[in-house]
C-alpha positions as CSV (number, residue, x, y, z in Angstrom):
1,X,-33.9,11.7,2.6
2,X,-33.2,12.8,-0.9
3,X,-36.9,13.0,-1.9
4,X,-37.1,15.1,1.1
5,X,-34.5,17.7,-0.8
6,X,-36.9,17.7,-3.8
7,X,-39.5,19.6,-1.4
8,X,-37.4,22.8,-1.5
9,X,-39.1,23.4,-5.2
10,X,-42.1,23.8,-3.5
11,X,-42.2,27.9,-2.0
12,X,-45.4,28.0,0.0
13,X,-43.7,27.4,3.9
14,X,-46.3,25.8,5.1
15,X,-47.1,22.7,2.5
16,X,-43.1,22.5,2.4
17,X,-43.1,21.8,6.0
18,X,-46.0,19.2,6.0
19,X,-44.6,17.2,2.2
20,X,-41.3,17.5,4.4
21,X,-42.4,16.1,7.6
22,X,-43.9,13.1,5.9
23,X,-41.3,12.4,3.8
24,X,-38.5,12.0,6.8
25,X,-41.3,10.4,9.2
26,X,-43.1,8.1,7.0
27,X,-45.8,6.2,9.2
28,X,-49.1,5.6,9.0
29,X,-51.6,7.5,12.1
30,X,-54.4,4.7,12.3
31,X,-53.3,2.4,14.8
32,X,-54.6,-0.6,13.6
33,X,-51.7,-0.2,10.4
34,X,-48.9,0.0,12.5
35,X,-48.6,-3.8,12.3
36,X,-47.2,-3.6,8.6
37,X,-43.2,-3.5,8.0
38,X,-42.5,-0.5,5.7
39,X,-39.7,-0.5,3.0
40,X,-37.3,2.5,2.7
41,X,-38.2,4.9,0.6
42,X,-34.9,5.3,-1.4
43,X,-34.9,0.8,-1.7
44,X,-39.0,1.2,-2.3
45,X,-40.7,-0.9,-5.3
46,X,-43.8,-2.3,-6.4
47,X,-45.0,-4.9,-9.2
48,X,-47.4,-3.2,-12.5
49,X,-48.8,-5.0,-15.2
50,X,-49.8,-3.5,-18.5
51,X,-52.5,-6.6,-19.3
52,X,-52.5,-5.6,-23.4
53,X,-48.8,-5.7,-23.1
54,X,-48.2,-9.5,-23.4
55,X,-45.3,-9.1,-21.2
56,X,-45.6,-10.1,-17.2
57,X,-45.5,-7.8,-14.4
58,X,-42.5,-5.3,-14.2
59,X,-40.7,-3.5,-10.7
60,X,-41.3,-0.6,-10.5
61,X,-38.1,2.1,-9.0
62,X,-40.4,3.9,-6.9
63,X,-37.7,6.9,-5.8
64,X,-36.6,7.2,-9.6
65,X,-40.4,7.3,-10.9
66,X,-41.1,10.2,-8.2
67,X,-38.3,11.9,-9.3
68,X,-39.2,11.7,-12.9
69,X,-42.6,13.3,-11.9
70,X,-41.0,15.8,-9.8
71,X,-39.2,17.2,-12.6
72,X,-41.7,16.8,-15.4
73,X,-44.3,18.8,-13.6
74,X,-42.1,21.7,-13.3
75,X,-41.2,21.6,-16.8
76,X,-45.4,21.1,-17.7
77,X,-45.8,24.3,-15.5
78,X,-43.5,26.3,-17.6
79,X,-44.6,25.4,-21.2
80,X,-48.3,25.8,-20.2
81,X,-47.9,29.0,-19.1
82,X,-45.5,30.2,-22.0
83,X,-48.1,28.7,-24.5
84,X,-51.5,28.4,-23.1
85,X,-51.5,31.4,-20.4
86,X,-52.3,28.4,-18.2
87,X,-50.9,28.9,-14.9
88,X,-51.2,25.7,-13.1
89,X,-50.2,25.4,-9.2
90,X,-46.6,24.2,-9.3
91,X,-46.2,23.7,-5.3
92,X,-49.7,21.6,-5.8
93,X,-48.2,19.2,-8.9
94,X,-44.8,19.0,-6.7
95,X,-46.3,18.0,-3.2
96,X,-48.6,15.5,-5.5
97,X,-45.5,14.1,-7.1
98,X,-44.0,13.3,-4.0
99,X,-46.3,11.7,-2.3
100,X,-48.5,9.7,-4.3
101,X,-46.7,6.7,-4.5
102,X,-45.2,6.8,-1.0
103,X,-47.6,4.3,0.5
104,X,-45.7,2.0,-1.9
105,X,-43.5,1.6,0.7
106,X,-46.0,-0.3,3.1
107,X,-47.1,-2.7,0.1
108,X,-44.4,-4.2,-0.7
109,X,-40.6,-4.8,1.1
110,X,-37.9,-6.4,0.1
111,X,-36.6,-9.7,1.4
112,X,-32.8,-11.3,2.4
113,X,-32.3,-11.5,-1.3
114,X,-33.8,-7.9,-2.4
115,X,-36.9,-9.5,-3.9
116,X,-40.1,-7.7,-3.3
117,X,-43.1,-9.2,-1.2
118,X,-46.4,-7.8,-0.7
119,X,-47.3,-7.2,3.3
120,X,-50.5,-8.0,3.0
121,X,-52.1,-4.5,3.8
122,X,-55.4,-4.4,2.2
123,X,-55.7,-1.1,1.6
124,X,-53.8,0.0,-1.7
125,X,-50.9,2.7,-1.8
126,X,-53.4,5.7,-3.2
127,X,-56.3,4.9,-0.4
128,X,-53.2,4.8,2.5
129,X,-51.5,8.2,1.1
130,X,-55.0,9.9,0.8
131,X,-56.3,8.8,4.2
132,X,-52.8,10.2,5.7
133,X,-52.7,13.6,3.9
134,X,-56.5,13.5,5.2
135,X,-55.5,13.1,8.4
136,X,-52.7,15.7,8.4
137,X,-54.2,18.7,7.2
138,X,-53.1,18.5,3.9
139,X,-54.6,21.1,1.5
140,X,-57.6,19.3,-0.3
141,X,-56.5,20.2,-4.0
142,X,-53.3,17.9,-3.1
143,X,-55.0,15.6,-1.6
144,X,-57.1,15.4,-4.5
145,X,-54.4,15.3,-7.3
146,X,-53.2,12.1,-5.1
147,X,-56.5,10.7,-4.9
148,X,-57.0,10.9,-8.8
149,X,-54.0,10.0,-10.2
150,X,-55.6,6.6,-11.6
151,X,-58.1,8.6,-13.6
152,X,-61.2,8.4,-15.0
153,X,-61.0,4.7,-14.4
154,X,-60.5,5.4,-10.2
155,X,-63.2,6.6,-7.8
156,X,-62.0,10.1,-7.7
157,X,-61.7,11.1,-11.3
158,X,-59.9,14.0,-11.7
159,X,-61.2,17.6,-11.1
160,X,-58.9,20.5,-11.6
161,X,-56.7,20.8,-14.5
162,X,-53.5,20.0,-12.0
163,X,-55.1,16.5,-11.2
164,X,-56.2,15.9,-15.0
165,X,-52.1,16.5,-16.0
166,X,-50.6,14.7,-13.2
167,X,-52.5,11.4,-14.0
168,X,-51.7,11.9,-18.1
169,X,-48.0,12.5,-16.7
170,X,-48.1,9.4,-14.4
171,X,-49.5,7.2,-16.9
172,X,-47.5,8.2,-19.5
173,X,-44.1,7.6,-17.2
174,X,-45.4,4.6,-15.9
175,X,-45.7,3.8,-19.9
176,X,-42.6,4.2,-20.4
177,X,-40.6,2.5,-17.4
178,X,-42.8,-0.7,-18.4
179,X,-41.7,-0.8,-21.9
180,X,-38.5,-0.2,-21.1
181,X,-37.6,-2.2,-18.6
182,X,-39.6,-5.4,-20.5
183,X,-37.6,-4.9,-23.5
184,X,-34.4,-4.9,-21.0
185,X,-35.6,-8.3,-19.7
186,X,-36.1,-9.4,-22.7
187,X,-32.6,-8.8,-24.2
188,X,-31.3,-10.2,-21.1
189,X,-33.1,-13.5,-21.7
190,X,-32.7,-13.4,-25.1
191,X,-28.7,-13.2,-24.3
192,X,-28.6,-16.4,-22.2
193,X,-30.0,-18.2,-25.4
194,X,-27.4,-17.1,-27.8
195,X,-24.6,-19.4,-28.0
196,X,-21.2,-18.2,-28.1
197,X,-18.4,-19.7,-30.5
198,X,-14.6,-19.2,-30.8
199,X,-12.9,-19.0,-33.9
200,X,-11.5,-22.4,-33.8
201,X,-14.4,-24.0,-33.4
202,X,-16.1,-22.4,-35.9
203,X,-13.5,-23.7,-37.7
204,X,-14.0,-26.9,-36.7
205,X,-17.5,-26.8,-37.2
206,X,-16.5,-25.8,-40.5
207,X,-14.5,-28.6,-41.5
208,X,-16.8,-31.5,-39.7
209,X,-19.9,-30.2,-42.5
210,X,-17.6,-30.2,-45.5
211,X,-16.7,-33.7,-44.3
212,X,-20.4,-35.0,-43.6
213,X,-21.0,-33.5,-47.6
């Protein structure tokens, strides 16, 4: 599991082994959840909507978006500390980067055509990764930067400065990949509607105006 790999950033032993453990064995404790199918982690997706946007709901690459977080909190850590003397908890940010959007993989899965489906679970991806980091002894300062990564907005606002700058980083990243990838799909729409002539019938395009002059 590449995600899995990411986890050596983090140097206290101990929260290593637990992001670690639930990264390669991804399953949910409660008995009563077991029914639901769970995507792979690496294939894992999930539909957002920016309502203001005008544009319709986007996927959402849920391995490249972790990722993306991974490496932007280590790079937050550094320039905090350089220019504020603000020594955030790195293994914290990490551990919360890679597992807040795991439960992802249990809302949606893809079908025989690669399309994503919701399964139905009615609990949403941040209630099922904070009720599993609950239940395995997860320090409570991750478990909170998971549980507040909505913001304000969510029922666990955020608390500690870690939790306040992983939901401004996860909002602003989710910003971006929605943009993005609706201006993408918009080019790609727009392409289908362009039509294509050859030079010759230009040409004769050409000629059949100057005739109907």
């Amino acid at each position: 599991m590449e995600l899995a790999k990411l986890a050596e950033k983090i140097k206290d032993k101990e929260l290593r082994k637990k992001v670690v453990d639930i990264l390669n064995n991804l399953e949910l404790s409660n008995k009563n959840f077991k029914k639901y199918p769970k995507e792979d982690l690496k294939t894992a997706g999930s539909m957002f909507v920016i309502p203001s946007s005008g544009f319709g709901p986007i996927e959402r690459d849920v391995f490249v978006h972790t990722s993306t977080l991974v490496d932007l909190c280590e790079k937050i850590c550094e320039s905090f500390e350089k220019n504020y003397k603000l020594k955030l908890n790195k293994d914290y940010l990490i551990a919360a980067a890679l597992l807040h959007d795991i439960m992802k993989a249990f809302e949606y899965v893809r079908n025989s055509k690669g399309q994503l489906e919701p399964t139905g679970i009615l609990l949403d991806h941040t209630m099922l990764a904070t009720s599993e980091l609950y239940a395995r002894d997860f320090p409570e300062e991750v478990i909170h930067i998971v549980a507040s990564h909505f913001g304000e907005g969510g029922p666990t606002p955020p608390r500690t400065f870690e939790a306040l700058v992983f939901h401004y980083l996860d909002s602003l990243v989710s910003l971006v990949e929605y943009y993005n990838k609706a201006q993408k799909n918009i080019q790609e729409q727009m392409k289908d509607q362009i039509l294509y002539l050859t030079e010759e019938e230009l040409k004769k395009l050409s000629e059949e105006n100057k005739k109907s002059k």
